[in-house]
N, C-alpha and C positions, 0 to 999 in steps of 0.2 A: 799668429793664432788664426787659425779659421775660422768665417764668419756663425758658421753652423755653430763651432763650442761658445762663439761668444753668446752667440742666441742663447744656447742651452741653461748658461750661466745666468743671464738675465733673464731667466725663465724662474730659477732654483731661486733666486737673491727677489724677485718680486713676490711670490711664492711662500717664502720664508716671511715678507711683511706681513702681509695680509692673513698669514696664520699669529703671527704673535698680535697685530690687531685685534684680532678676534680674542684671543686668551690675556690680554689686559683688558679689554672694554668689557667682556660679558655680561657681565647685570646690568653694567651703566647703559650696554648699548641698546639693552629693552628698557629700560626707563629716558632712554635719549635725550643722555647728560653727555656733559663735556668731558674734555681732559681734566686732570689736575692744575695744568701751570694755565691757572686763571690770572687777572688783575681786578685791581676795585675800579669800580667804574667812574671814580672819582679821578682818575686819569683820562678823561675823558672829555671831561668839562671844561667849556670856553664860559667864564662869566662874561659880561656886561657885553651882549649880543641882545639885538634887540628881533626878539622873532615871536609872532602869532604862537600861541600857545593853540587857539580854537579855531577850526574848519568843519566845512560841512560836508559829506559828500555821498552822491546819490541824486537822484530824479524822483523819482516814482516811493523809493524808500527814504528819506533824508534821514541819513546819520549827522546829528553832530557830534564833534570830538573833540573830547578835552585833553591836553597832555600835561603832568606834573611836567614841576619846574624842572627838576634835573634831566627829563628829556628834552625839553626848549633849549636847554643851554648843552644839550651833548654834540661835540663837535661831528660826529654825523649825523645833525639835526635832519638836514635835506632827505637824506638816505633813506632814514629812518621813518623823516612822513610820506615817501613814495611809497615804499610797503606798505605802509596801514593805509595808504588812498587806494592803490591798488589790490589790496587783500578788501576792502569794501567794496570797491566799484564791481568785484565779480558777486560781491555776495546781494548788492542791491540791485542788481539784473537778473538776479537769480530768484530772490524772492523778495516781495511789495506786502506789508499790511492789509489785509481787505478790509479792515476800516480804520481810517485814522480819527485819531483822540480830536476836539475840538479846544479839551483843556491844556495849559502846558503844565511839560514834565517836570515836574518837584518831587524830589525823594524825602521817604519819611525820615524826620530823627533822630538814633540811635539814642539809646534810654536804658533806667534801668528795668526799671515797674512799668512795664506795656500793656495796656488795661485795656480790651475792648468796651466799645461805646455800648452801652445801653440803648440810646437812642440814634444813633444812627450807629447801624453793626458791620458796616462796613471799613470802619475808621476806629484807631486806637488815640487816647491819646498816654502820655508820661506822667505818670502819677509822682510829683517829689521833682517834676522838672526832667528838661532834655539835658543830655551831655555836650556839653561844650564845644565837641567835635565829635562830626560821623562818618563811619567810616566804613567803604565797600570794599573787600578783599585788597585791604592796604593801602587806598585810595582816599587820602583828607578832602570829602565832597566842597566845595567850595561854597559860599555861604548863599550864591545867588542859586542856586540848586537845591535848596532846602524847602521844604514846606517851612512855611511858621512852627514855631512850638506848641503842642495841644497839653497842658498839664493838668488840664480836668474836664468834666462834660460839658461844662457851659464851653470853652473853648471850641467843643466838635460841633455843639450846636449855632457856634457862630461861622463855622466853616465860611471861607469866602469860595467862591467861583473864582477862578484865575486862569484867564483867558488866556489863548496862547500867544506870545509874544514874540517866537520865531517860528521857523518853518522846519524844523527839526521831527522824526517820527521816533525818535533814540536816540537817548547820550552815551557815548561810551569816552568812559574814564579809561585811559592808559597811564601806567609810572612803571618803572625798572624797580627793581627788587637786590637785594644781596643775594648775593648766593659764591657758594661753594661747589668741592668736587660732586657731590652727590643729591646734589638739588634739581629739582626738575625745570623743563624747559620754562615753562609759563603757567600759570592762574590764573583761570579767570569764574567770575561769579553773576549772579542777575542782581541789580540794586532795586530793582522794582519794577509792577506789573499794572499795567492798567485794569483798574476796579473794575471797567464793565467788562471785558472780554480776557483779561489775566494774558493777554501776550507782554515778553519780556518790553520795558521801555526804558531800561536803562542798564546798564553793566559796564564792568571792571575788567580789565585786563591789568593781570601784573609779570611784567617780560622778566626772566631768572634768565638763566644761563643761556637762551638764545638769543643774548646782547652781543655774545662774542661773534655772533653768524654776519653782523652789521660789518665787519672788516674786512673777512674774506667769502662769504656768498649771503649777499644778503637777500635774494632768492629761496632761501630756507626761511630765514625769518620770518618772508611773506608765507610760509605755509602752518608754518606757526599761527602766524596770526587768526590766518583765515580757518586752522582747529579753533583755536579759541572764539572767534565770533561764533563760530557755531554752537559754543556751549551758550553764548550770552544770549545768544537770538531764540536759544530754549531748547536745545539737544542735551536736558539735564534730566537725573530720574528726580529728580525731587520735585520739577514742572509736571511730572507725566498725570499727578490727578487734575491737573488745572487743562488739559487738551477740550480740544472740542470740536464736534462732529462739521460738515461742510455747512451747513448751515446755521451754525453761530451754538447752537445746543450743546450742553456740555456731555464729556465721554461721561465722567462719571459723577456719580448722585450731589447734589450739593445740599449743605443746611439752607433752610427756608428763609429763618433769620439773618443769617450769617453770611452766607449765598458762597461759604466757603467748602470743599471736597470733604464730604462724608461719607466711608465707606464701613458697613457696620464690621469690625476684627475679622468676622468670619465666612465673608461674602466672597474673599478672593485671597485666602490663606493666608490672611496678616496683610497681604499687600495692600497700599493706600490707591491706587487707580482700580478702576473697571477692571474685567475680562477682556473685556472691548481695544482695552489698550498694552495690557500687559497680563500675564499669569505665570506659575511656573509649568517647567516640562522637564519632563525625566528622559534622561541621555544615557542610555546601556551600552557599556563599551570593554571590550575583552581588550584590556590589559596583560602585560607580565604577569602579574599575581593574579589572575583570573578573572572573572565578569564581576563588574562593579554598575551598580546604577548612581548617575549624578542627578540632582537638581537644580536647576539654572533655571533666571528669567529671562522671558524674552518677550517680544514685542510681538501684537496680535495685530498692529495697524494693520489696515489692509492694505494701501497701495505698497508699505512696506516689503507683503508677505506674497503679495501676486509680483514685484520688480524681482525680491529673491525667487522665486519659483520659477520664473522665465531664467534668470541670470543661474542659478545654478542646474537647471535643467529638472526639477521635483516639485512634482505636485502634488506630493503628499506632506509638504513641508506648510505646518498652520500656524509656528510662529519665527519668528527671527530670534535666535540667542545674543542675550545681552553679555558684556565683559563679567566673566566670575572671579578673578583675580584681583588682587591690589587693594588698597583705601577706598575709603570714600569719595577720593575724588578721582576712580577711577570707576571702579566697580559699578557695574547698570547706567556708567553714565555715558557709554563707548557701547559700542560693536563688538560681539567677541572676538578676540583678533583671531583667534586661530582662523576663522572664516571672513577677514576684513583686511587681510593683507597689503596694503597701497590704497586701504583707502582712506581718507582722509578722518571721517572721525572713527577711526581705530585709536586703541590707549597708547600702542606708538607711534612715535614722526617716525615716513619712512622718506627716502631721499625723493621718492618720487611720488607720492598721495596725490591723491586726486578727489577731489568732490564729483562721487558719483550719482547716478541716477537713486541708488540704496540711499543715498541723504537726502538727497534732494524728495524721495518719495516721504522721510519721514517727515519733513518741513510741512509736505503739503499736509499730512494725517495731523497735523496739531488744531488745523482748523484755522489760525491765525493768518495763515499767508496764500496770497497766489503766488503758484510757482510754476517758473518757466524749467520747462526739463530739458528743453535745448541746449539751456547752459550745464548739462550734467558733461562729467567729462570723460575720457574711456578708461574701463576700468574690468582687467581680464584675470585677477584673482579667482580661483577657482571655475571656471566658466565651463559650464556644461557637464563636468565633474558626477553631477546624479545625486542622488540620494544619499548613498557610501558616503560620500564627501565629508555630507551634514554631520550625520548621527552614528559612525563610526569613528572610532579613535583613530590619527592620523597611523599610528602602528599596524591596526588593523588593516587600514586601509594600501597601506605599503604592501601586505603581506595579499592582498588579495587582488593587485591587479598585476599586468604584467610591466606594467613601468611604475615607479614611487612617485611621478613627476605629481603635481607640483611639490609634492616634498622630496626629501633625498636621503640618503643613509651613507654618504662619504663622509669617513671624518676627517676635522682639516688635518692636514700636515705640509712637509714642505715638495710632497709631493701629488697636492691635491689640483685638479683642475680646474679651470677657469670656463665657467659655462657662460654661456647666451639666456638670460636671464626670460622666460617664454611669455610673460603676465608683465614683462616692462620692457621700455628698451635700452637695457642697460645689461653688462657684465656681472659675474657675481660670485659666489662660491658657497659652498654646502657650508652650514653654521653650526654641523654639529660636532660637539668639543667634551673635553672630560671635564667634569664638574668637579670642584673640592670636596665637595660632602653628597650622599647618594638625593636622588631627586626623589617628589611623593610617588608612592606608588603609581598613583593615576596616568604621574609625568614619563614613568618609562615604558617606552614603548619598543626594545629592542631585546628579544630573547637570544640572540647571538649576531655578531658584527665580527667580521675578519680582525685574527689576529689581537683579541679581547678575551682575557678570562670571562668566565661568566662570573663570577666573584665583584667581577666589576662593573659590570653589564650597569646597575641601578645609577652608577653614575656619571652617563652617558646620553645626553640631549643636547639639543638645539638651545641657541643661547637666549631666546627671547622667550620669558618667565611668561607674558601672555599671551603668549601661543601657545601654550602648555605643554611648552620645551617642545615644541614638533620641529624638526627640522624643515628648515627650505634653503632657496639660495637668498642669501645676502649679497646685495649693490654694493660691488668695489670698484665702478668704475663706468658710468653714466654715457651714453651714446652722443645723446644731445641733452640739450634741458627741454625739458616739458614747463610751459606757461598756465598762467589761469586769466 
């Protein structure tokens, strides 16, 4: 056989993978789960190993870290703590506390009756007694980690002062999690804020299905990880009334007594932050089924909204859109991805993320941190794109330039091509597949495609549900690795 047919063939049969990849993974691959043929991770475990549960690590930020037992004893203990030393040492070069606490870190706890104090309003205690055990997003806090119990006011009024006793600026809890085919990568939560300046000083990380990345690239893990710090270090919407200005001042109003975020219902359309920090804005976009206006939040920080305005080339862009899709633990607490493609705190892992200058400006907008922007890393997601980009529907936008790049409108099959992937450097292919059941209106953006009824047209996108089905190229096939 000639060498040319044998190419050809190994063209057709590579071809053929990476199209049925795509049409078994498609939901999972936007929520970036695993396969099905998982194991329990109780296959895993070396008892009677004697290894450091707690480390510290950092200069200028000190993280210490705590790991549940079942990662001390997971036989790729070693593995395992190189990612999370390495997933911090970039994040604590990256960004330092601009004030550290004098007191040490004790988290409150867990109760049923949470009564604020009367007399000092800063502090609750547990009316009827604390719970026996408390717990951060799945994490049994350990007992040296606890405040005392406060089960009534004289308790708060006897408050002690509890000087700090290690050199720590944050504890972060790690433990593994069960999980199954359809569970997401990882969890992670804040356990607690320091009273005077409300930066995160503690949080959870709980590792799902990116346990199995520890076998064959545990290089993913670490990028796992280092999403997750980012949520715990305060990229959550539920932090964003607690932000505050470069000068220690808060974004938004707080109670006098309370010195807790007070925003009266109607000062920023239900929203609990400032204008300052967040609002909504209306996104007009000709659809299939005609012009439709949406509503989404988005972020009004500033170095946020001047890093986007440089990076997508629009200066008429006054806020940055938050994620519209998913749960609560996705939704405003991400980038929308359609606009956040590789980059690291997007709602999904992509092979290649990166913490860019767009994180790294919101870190600095919290008020909480100096932050080095050196360490941002490159990131060519939509770059120079314009205006169109933003606030046009990706359909729209296909239809009005004369290339669709960065999106695409080939659908896979086993005769689809393998591009050069132009925002990474990696191989990839166009993601757009036929869906089981028609996508929302909003989501379709194709009024005719070669060789497609139009009957069928509505179910017809891109497979990643927060991108809002837009097609791009998906990484099948990585150049080099990129580091952090």
């Amino acid at each position: 056989m000639e060498f040319a047919s044998v190419l050809l063939i190994f063209k057709k049969m590579s071809l053929l993978l990476i199209t049925l990849y795509f049409f078994l993974l498609k939901e999972r691959l936007v929520e970036c789960l695993v396969a099905q043929n998982y194991a329990s991770d109780s296959e895993n475990l070396k008892p009677n190993i004697r290894r450091r549960s707690e480390f510290i690590v950092g200069e200028k930020f000190r993280v210490r870290v705590v790991l549940s037992e079942d990662l001390k004893n997971h036989l790729q203990y070693d593995l395992l703590k190189r990612q999370v030393k390495d997933a911090l040492i970039f994040w604590t070069k990256a960004i330092q506390p601009k004030r550290i606490s004098t007191q040490q870190i004790l988290i409150e706890r867990n109760c049923n009756e949470r009564v604020r104090s009367q007399m000092r309003p800063q502090y609750h205690y547990c009316e009827g007694g604390c719970n026996k055990v408390s717990i951060c997003n799945g994490f049994e806090i350990p007992e040296k980690y606890l405040q005392k119990c406060r089960s009534s006011e004289k308790d708060v009024v006897k408050k002690v002062q509890v000087k700090k006793s290690d050199k720590s600026d944050f504890i972060l809890f790690i433990r593994s999690g069960d999980y199954g085919p359809h569970t997401s990568l990882a969890t992670a939560d804040t356990c607690q804020l320091d009273l005077d300046t409300n930066r995160p000083i503690a949080g959870s990380i709980t590792i799902l299905s990116a346990m199995k990345y520890i076998d064959y690239n545990p290089g993913e893990l670490k990028r796992v990880i280092i999403h997750e710090l980012g949520h715990t270090f305060g990229f959550d919407y539920r932090l964003f009334p607690y932000l505050r200005h470069d000068d220690g001042s808060p974004r938004t109003r707080r109670n006098q007594h309370t010195g807790e975020p007070e925003l009266p219902t109607n000062a920023n359309e239900g929203l609990k932050a400032d204008r300052n920090t967040i609002k909504y804005v209306s996104r007009t976009w000709h659809t299939v089924s005609g012009e439709k206006t949406y509503k989404r939040v988005a972020l009004t920080l500033p170095s946020v909204v001047n890093f986007a305005r440089n990076h997508f080339r629009c200066n008429e862009l006054d806020a940055v859109d938050l994620e519209s899709d998913g749960g609560d633990g996705n939704k405003h607490s991400h980038f929308e991805r359609r606009l956040s493609i590789g980059e690291a705190m997007s709602a999904t892992c992509d092979i290649m993320a990166s913490v860019s200058g767009l994180t790294l400006s919101y870190f600095k907008d919290t008020g909480w941190y100096n932050v080095d922007i050196s360490m941002a890393k490159p990131w060519d997601w939509g770059r120079g794109q314009g205006c169109e980009f933003i606030f046009k529907s990706c359909g729209e936008f296909i239809k009005s330039n004369r290339t669709s790049s960065p999106w695409c409108d080939k659908i896979i099959n086993t005769e689809s091509i393998i591009h050069c992937i132009p925002h990474v450097n990696a191989y990839g292919i166009c993601n757009l597949i036929k869906h089981s059941l028609p996508l929302k209106p909003e989501h379709i953006h194709f009024d005719s495609l070669p060789k497609i009824r139009p009957s069928q047209l509505s179910r017809f996108g891109g497979t990643d549900t927060y991108a809002d089905h837009c097609p791009y190229l998906s990484v099948s096939t990585v150049l080099y690795s990129c580091t952090f």
